[in-house]
N, C-alpha and C positions, 0 to 999 in steps of 0.2 A: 603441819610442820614445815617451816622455810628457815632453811641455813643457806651462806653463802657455800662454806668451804670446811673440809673435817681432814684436818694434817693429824689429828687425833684416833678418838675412834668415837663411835655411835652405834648403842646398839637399842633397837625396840623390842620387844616383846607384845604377848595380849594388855598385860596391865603395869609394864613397865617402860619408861624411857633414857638412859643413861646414856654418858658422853660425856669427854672430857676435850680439851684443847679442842673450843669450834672456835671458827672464824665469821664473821660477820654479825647481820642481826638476825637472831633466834625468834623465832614465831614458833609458839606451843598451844594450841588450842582444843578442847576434848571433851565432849559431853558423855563420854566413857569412861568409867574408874580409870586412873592410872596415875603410875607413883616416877615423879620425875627426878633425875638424880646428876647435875651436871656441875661439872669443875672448869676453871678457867674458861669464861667463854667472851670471845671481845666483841666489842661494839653494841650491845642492847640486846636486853631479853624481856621479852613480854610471854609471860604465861600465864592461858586460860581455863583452871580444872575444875570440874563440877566435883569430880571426888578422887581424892588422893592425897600425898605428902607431895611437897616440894622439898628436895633438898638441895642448893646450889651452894657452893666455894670455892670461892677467888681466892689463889695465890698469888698475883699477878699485879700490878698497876699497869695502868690507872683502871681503878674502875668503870666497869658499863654502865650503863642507863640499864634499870633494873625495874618493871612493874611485872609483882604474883600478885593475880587473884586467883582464891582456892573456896570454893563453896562449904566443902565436907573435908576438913583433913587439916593437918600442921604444915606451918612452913619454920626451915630452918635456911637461915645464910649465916656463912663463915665469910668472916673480911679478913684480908692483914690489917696489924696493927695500925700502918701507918694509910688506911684507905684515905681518902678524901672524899666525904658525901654529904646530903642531906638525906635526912631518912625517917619516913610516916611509914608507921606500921600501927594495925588495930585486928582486934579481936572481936568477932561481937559473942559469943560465947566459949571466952578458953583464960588462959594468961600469956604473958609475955615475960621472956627474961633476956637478961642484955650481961655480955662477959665485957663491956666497953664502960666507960667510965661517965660520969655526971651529964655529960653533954646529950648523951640523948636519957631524956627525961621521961620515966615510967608512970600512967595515971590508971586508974581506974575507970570502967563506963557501964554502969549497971552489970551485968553477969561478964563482960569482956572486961576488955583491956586496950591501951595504944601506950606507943614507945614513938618516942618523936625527940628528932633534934639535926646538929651540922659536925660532924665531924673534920669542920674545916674547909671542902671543898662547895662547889655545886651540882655536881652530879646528883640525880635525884634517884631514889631509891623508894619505892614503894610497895607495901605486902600489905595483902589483908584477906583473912577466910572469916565465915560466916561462924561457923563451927570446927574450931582446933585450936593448938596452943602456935606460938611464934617465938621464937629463938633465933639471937644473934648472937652470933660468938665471935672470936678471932680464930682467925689460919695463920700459919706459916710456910714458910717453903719446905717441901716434901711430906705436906699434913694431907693432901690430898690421897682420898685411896681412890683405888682406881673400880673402875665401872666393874660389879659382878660379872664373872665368866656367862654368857648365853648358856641355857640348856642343854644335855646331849640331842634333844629330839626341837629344839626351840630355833628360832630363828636366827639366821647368820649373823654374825656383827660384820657391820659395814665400815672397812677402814679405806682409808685415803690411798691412791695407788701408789705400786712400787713405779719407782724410774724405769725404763725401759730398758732391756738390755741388750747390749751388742749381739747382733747377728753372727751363728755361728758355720764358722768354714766350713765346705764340704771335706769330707776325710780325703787323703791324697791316695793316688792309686800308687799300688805298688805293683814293681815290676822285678823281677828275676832276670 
């Protein structure tokens, strides 16, 4: 895992990874089951899972640079409406479904599937698992839920720290 910056929060777990609001470029890589789940995150995200779900959603422009590959599992991305991308997505065994309109173009490929097209911009956008299904949807502002609560006995979520706060006076003495 390599993030620059978390104004947000981030929290890991054994087979989970969630976070929302990160800053910079995400590096996710994992030859361990685990299910990734992150909202709003700028600058590029490259995720690598031998077995798990991806789930990522942008509310936010402009969008990242986005490469999922998933071995064993589904990937799901929520765009806003108005994202601006390219975007190759394939299946080798699952389907694909798209909540976006003619522009990215649904085909078949023996037992898989690919969803491909431009929604106008260049950013490029790629997903692909060996085995699972692929969904694109749209987001809007305040569609993002936020990261599951940690465990009682599970590990701390790691948030961004507080400001610092003013130094406090020693008590005054009193006198009679």
């Amino acid at each position: 895992l390599r993030l620059e910056r978390v104004p947000g929060e981030l929290q890991l777990g054994l087979s989970t990874l969630s976070g929302t609001n990160l800053v910079g470029s995400l590096v996710v890589k994992t030859t361990k089951p685990k299910d990734v789940r992150l909202s709003d995150v700028t600058d590029s995200v490259s995720i690598d899972v031998e077995e798990g779900d991806v789930e990522l959603t942008q509310t936010k422009l402009p969008m990242p640079k986005v490469d999922v590959r998933v071995h064993s599992g589904s990937v799901e991305l929520a765009l806003p409406s108005a994202a601006k991308c390219t975007l190759n997505a394939s299946t080798s065994h699952g389907e694909v479904s798209n909540d976006f309109d003619d522009r990215l173009k649904q085909s078949t490929d023996g037992q898989g599937a690919k969803l491909a097209g431009s929604l106008g911009g260049a950013t490029e956008i790629k997903l692909s698992t060996d085995r699972g299904g692929i969904t694109i949807r749209k987001s809007g502002p305040g569609m993002v839920e936020p990261p599951a609560p940690p465990a009682a006995s599970g590990p701390k979520a790691l948030r961004a720290p507080n400001a610092p706060k003013a130094p406090i006076a020693p008590p005054e003495k009193v006198t009679n």
